[in-house]
C-alpha positions in Angstrom: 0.0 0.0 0.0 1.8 2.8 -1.1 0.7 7.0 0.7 1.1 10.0 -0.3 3.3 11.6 2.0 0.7 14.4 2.4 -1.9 12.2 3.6 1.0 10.4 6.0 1.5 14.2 7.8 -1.9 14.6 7.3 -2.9 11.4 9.3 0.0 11.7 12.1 -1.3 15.1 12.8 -4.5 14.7 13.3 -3.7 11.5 15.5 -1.0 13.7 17.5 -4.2 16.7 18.1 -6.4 13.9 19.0 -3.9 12.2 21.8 -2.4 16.1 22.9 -6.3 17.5 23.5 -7.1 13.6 25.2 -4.1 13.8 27.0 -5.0 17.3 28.2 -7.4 15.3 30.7 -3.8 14.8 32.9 -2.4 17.6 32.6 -5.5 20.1 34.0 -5.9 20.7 37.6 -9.6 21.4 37.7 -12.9 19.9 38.2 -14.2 20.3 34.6 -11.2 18.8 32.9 -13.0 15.7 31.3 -15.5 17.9 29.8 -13.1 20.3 28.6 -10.6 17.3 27.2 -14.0 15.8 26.0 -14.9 19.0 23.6 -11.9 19.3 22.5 -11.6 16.4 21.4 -14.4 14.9 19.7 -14.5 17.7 17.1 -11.1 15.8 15.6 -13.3 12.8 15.7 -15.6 13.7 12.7 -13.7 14.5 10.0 -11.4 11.2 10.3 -13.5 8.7 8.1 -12.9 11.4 5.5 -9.3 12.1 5.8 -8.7 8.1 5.6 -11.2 7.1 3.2 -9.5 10.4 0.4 -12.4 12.6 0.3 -11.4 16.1 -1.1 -13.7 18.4 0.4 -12.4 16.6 3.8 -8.7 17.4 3.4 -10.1 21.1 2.3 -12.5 22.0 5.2 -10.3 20.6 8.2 -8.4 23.7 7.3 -11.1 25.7 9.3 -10.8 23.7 12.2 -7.1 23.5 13.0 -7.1 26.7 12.5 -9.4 26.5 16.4 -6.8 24.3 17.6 -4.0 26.9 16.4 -5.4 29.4 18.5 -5.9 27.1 21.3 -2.6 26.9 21.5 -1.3 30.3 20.8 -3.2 32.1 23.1 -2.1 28.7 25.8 1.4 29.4 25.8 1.0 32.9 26.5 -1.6 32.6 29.3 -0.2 29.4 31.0 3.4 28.8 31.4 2.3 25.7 33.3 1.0 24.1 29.2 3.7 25.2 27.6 4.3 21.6 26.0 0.9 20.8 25.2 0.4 24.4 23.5 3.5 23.7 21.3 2.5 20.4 20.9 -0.7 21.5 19.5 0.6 24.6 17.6 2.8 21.9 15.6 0.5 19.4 15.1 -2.0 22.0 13.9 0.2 23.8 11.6 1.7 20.3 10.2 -2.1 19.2 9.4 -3.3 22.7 8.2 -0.5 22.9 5.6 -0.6 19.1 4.5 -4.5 19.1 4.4 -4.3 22.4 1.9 -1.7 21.0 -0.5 -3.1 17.5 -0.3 -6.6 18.6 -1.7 -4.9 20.6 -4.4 -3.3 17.7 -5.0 -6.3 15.4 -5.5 -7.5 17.9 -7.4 -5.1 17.4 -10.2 -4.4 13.9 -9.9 -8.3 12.7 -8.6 
């Protein structure tokens, strides 16, 4: 089974943001931090049938939503030293999917 290396980043990444926000459940110190893992989450849930299965208007619409997680973890490592991993973690993870997401649907564009 041969993948387009677009597709590989585009998978990893969106596995990484999945395990950083689930992870995020440890690393909170409050009471509401299995809802807040929970919903921030499960958005990354939907769109993975799609990004596996090569559905175009996947890869080009999951551009809007790691563009959330982006500032997630923008405004995280500015407001809470204590996250600083999991806001670069997440800042990586959604850049690395945002760009390989864009370029892969241009991609199956061309080559269908």
């Amino acid at each position: 089974m041969n993948i387009h290396p677009l597709k590989l980043i585009s998978l990893i990444s969106i596995s990484g943001l999945i395990l950083i926000q689930s992870g995020l459940y440890f690393w909170l110190q409050t009471e509401a931090k299995l809802i807040i893992a929970g919903l921030l989450t499960v958005p990354l849930l939907i769109p993975l049938k799609g990004l596996i299965s090569n559905r175009r208007y996947t890869f080009k619409w999951i551009g809007f939503l790691t563009l959330l997680y982006f500032c997630i973890g923008v405004s995280e490592s500015f407001a809470n030293p204590a996250l600083r991993l999991y806001s670069v973690l997440t800042i990586i993870f959604s850049v690395a999917l945002f760009s390989s997401s864009i370029y892969y649907s241009r991609y199956l564009r061309v080559h269908g």
